[in-house]
N, C-alpha and C positions, 0 to 999 in steps of 0.2 A: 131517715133515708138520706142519708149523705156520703158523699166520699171522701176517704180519710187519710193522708197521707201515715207511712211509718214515719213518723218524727222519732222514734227509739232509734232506729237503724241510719237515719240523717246524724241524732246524737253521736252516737257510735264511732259512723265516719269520724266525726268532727274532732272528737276526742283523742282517736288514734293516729289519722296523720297529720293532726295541727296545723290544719294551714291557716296562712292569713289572707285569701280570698279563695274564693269556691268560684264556678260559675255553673251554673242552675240553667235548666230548659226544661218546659212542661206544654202539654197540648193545650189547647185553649180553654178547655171546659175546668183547666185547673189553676189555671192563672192566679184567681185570688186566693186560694187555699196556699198555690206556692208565695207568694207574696207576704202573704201571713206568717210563714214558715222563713224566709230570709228576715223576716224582723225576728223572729223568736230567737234564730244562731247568732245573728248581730247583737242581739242582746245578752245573751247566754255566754256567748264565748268572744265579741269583741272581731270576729270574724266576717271580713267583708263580703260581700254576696253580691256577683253580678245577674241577672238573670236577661241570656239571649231572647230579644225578642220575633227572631225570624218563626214561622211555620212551623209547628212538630207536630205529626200525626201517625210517627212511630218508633219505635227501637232503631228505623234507619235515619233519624232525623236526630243522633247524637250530635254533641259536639267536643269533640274530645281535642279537636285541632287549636280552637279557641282558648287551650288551658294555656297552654306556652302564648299565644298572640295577647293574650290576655293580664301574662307575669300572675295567673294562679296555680296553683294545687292539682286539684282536683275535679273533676265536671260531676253533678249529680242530676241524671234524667230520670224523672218524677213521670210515674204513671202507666208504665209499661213493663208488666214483669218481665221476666225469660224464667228456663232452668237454670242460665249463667248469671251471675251477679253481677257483672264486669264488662267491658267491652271498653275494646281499646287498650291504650295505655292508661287513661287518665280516669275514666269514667264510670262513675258505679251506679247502678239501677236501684230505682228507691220506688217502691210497690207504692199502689196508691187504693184502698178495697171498697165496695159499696159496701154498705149495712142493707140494704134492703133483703127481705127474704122471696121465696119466690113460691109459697107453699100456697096459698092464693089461687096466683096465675094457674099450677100444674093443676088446683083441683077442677080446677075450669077447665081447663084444655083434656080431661082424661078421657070426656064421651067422645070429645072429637077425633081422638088418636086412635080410639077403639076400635079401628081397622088395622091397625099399623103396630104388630105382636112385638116385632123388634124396631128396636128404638135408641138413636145411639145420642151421645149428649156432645155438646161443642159450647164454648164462649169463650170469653176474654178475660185478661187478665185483673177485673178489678169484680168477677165473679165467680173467680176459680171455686173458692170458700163454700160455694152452693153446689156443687156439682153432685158430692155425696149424699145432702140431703135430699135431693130432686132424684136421684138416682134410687134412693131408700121409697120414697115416695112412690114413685114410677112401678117401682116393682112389687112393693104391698098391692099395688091395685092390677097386679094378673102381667106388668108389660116384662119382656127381655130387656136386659138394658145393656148397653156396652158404651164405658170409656173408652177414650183414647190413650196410645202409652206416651209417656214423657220421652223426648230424645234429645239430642245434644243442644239443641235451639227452644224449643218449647215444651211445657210441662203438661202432663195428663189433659187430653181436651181442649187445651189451649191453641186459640187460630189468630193470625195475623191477615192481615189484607190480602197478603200475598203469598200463604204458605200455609195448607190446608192437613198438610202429613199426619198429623195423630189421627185428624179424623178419616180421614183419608183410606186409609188400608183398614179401615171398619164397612166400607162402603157396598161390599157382598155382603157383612153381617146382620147388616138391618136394614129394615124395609122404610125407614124416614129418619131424618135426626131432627132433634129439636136444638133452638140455639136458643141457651141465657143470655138476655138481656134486651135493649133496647135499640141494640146497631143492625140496623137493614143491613148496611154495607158488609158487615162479616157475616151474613146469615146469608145474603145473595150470592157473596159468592163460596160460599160451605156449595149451595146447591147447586151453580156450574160447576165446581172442581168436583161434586162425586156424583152428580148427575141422579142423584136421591129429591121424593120431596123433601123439601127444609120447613121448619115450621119456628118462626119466632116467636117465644113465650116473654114479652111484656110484661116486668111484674109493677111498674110505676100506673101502664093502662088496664092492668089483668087482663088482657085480651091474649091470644095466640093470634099469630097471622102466617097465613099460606104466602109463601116467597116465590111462589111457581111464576106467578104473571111478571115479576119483577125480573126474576132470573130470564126471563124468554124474550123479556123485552130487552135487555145487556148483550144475551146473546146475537141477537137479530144485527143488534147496531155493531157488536164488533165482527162481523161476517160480513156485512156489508160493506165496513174499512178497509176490510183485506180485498174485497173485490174492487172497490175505489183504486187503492194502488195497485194492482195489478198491471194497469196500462201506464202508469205512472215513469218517465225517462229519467229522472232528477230525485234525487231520497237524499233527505237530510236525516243522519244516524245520530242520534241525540245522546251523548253518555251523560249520566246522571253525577252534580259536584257536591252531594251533600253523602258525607261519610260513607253510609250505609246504602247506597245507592247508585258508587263509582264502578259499576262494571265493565272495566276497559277489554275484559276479554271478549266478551259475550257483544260488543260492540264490532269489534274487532270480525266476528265469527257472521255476523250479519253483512257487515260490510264485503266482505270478499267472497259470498254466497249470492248479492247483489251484480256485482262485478262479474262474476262468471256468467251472470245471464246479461251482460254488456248494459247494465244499469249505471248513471253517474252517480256516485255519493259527495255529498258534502259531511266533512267531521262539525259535530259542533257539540259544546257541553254548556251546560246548562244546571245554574240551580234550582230554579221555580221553573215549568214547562207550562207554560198556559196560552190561551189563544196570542193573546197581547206580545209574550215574550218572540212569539213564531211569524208573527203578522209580518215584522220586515223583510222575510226571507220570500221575497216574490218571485224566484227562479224556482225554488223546489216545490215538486208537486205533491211529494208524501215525507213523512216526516216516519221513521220507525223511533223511540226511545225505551231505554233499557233501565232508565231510575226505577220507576214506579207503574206495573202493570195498571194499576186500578185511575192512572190518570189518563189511560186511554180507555178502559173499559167501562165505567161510569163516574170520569169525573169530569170534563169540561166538556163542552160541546165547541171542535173546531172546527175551523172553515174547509178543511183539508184530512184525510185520513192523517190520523197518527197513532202507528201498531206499538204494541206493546210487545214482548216475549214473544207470549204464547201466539197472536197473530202474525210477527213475524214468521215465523217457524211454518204457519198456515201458508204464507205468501211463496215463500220458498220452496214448501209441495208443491203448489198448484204451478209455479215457473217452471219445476222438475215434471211435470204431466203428472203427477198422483194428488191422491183424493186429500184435503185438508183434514177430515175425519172430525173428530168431537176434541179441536184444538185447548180447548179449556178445562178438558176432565183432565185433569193431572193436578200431584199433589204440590206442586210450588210451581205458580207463575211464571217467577222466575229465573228456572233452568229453561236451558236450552234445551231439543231432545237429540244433542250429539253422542254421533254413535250406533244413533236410529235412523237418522237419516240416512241412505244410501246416499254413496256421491258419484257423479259423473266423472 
C-alpha cells in the first residue's frame, strides 16, 4: 500500500532532452519518495535536481516560470495526472499511483448502496487504475454503473478541486456517486457540484462515509460570505500569481460588475491567500479571489468574507435583484457564468 512514482517516464524525460538541471515540485504527501527520486537521476544521469519548496496541491501549482529563473531544462510535477502530459513550455506531468486495491471497501459498502440502483464512479488521479475494477465489482452485484468521459483536461472520472466535468454531466444518470479514495475534499465537493449523495469509499479504513453533512456544512458557510459582502463598500479583488491560477480576466470581469453597483475595489495579487497574508488590508471589507475556489470554500477560516468564483457570481445576482440559486452545482468552479448573466 504505497505510492509509486513513474520513475520509467522521469527516466525517459531525462534521456531525451538531456538536461543538466531539472526542477522538480511535488505535494506534500510525496516529498520523500520525490527526494528519493532526485538522488536516483543525480545518480544515474549526473543531472542536477532542484526541487521547489513552495505549496503544491495541484496541476495549478506548476512551475514552469522557474525553469529559465533557474538556468534549467525542464520542470517535472510529480503526482498529478491530466489527459495532457505537458503544460507550459517547460513542464511535464510525471503520474504518481496507489497499489492499494479497493475490493474490500466496495464489498462493505454494497448493502449500504442498496438503495442507490445507479451509481456513478469519480477519484483522483493516483486511483484512476481502480475505477474499472470497482466498476466490474459494482455491477456483478445487480448496481448500474456509469463512468465519466475523459476531455481535453481530465481523464475518464478523474476530479480535481475545482473542476467536477466528467462527473458532472452523469449527474441525471445516477442516483449517488461513490468517490475512490481517501480525500473528503474531492468527494465534498463531487457532492456540491452535482448536488447527488456522494459516498466516500476508504480502502486504507474500509469504511464508506456519507459526505451529505460535510457538504451542508461548506455550503452553509459559503452562503453566509456572500451575504457578509453584500453590505460590504471596499472589495479587495485578489488575482491569483501562481501559474495555473492567474486569471486576470475573470478578475477583471468581477471587478467592473462590482463598480457598476458603485462598490470600491482594490487590485491586489497574491501567491499564498490566507488569513495572515489579508490581515494588513484593514480598509477592505470583503475580499473576492479568483486563484483557488476551494480556499474560500473550505480552506481557511478568515476574519472577513472572501468569495471565490462561484460566490462571486452569487453576490452579483443578488446586487442585480435575482435569486443566487444553487451557485455551486456547476461543473468547474472556476468559470464564470458569463453570458448567463443578464446585464443592466
Amino acid at each position: 500500500m504505497t505510492v509509486k512514482i513513474d520513475t520509467d517516464r522521469v527516466f525517459r524525460l531525462i534521456e531525451e532532452k538531456r538536461p543538466t538541471r531539472v526542477i522538480i515540485n511535488a505535494p506534500g504527501g510525496l516529498l520523500r519518495q520525490t527526494m528519493e527520486l532526485m538522488r536516483l537521476v543525480e545518480q544515474k544521469y549526473g543531472t542536477q535536481c532542484v526541487l521547489v519548496g513552495d505549496s503544491c496541491f495541484g496541476i495549478c501549482d506548476t512551475v514552469d516560470e522557474e525553469v529559465e529563473k533557474l538556468g534549467a531544462s525542464i520542470a517535472l510535477h510529480i503526482g498529478h495526472n491530466a489527459s495532457v502530459d505537458r503544460v507550459g513550455d517547460h513542464t511535464y506531468l510525471v503520474d504518481a499511483k496507489d497499489d492499494i486495491k479497493f475490493d474490500s471497501v466496495v464489498a462493505r459498502s454494497i448493502p449500504l448502496l442498496a438503495k442507490y440502483k445507479r451509481v456513478g464512479l469519480a477519484t483522483f488521479s493516483q486511483h484512476l487504475d481502480e475505477l474499472e475494477p470497482v466498476r466490474r465489482q459494482l455491477e456483478d452485484a445487480g448496481f448500474e454503473v456509469h463512468l465519466g468521459r475523459k476531455n481535453n483536461l481530465l481523464l475518464g472520472s478523474q476530479t480535481f478541486g475545482c473542476d467536477f466535468s466528467t462527473v458532472f454531466e452523469n449527474s441525471d444518470k445516477v442516483d449517488a456517486f461513490c468517490y475512490l479514495g481517501q480525500s473528503e475534499f474531492h468527494a465534498v465537493g463531487v457532492a456540491l457540484a452535482t448536488g447527488k449523495p456522494t459516498f466516500l469509499l476508504d480502502p486504507y479504513l474500509e469504511e464508506m462515509r456519507d459526505m451529505r453533512e460535510e457538504a451542508e456544512e461548506r455550503q452553509k458557510r459559503a452562503i453566509l460570505s456572500v451575504y457578509k459582502a453584500l453590505d460590504a463598500t471596499v472589495f479587495g479583488v485578489v488575482t491569483g500569481l501562481k501559474e495555473g491560477q492567474m486569471m486576470l480576466g475573470r478578475s477583471k470581469w468581477i471587478t467592473s460588475r462590482l463598480q457598476a453597483h458603485g462598490k470600491k475595489v482594490v487590485q491586489l495579487a497574491m501567491r499564498d491567500i490566507t488569513p495572515d497574508r489579508l490581515a494588513p488590508f484593514t480598509g477592505i471589507e470583503a475580499f473576492v479571489q479568483t486563484a483557488c475556489p476551494r480556499i474560500s470554500i473550505d480552506g481557511f477560516t478568515f476574519g472577513k468574507p472572501v468569495l471565490s468564483i462561484p460566490q462571486a457570481d452569487a453576490l452579483v445576482a443578488l446586487l442585480e435583484g435575482r435569486s443566487m440559486n444553487e451557485f455551486l452545482r456547476r461543473p468547474k468552479w472556476i468559470e464564470l457564468t458569463v453570458g448567463q448573466i443578464p446585464r443592466k
